[in-house]
C-alpha positions as CSV (number, residue, x, y, z in Angstrom):
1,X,-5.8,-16.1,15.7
2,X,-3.4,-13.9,17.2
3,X,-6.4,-11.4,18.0
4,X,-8.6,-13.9,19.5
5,X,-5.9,-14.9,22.0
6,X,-5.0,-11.4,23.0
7,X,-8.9,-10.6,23.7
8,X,-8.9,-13.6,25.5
9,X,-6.1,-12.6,27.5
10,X,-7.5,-9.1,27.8
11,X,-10.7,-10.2,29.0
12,X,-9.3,-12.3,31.9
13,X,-7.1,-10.2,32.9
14,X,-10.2,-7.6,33.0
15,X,-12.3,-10.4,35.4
16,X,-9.0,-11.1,36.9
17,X,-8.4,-7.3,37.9
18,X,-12.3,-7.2,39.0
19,X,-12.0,-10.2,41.1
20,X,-9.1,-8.5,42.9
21,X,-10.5,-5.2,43.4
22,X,-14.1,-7.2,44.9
23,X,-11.6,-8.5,47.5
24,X,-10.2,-5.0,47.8
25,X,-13.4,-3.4,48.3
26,X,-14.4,-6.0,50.3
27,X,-11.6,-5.4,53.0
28,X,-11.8,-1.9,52.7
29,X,-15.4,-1.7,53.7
30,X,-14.6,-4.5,56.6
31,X,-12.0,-2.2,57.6
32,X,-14.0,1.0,57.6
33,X,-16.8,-1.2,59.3
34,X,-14.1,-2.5,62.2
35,X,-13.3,1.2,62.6
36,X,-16.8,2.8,63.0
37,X,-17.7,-0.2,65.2
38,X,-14.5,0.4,67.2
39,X,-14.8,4.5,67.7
40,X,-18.7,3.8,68.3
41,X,-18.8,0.5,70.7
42,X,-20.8,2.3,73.5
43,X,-23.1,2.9,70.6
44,X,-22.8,-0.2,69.4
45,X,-23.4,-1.8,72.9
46,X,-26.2,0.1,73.7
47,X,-28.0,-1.1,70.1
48,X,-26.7,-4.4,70.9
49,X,-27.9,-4.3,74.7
50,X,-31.2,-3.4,73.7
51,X,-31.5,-6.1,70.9
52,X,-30.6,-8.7,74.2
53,X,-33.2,-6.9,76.1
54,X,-36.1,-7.2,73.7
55,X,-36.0,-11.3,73.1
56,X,-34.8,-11.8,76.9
57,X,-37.2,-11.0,80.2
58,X,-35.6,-10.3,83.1
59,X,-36.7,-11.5,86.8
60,X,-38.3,-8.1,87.6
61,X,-40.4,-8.0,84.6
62,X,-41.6,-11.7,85.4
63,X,-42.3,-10.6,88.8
64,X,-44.3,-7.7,87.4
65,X,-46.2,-9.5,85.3
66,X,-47.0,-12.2,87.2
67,X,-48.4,-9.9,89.9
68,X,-50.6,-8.0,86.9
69,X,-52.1,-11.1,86.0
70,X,-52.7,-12.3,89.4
71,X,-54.6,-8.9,89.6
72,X,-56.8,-9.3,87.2
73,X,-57.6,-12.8,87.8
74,X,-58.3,-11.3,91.6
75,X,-61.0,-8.6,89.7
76,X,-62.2,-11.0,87.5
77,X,-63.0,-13.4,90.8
78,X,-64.9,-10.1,92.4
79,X,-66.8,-9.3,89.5
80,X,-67.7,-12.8,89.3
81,X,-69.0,-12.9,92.9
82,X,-70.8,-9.4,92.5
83,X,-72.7,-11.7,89.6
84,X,-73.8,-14.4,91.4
85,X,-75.3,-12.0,94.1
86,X,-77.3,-10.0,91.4
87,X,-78.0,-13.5,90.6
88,X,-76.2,-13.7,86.8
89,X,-74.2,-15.9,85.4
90,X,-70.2,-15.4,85.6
């Protein structure tokens, strides 16, 4: 009896210690983390920056692409016309 009580002590004291150290680790590798992040935050905000840039569109390149489309809806229009002169179908 005595024997199964000591392994059973043993044992959570063993998951006990691991739980501990998971919280250890844990905080270490936030710490670490906070570090790198904090010596590297132009890095950082570059990555982050361009992450931003590639979901968002800014006002020039909604500008550009407007004006691209309204180009080739302009050349489609000609080519079109140029059709209906050889007298074919658009």
């Amino acid at each position: 009896m005595k024997s199964m009580f000591t392994r059973s002590a043993a044992l959570a004291a063993v998951l006990g210690g691991a739980l501990m150290l998971q919280g250890c680790v844990v905080g270490a590798a936030v710490g670490a983390g906070a570090a790198v992040v904090g010596g590297a935050a132009k890095a950082t905000g570059a990555v982050v920056g361009a992450g931003v840039d590639a979901v968002t569109t800014s006002d020039e390149e909604t500008r550009a692409k407007r004006e691209r489309e309204q180009r080739d809806w302009e050349r489609e229009q000609r080519r079109c016309e140029q059709r209906r002169r050889q007298g074919r179908d658009c």
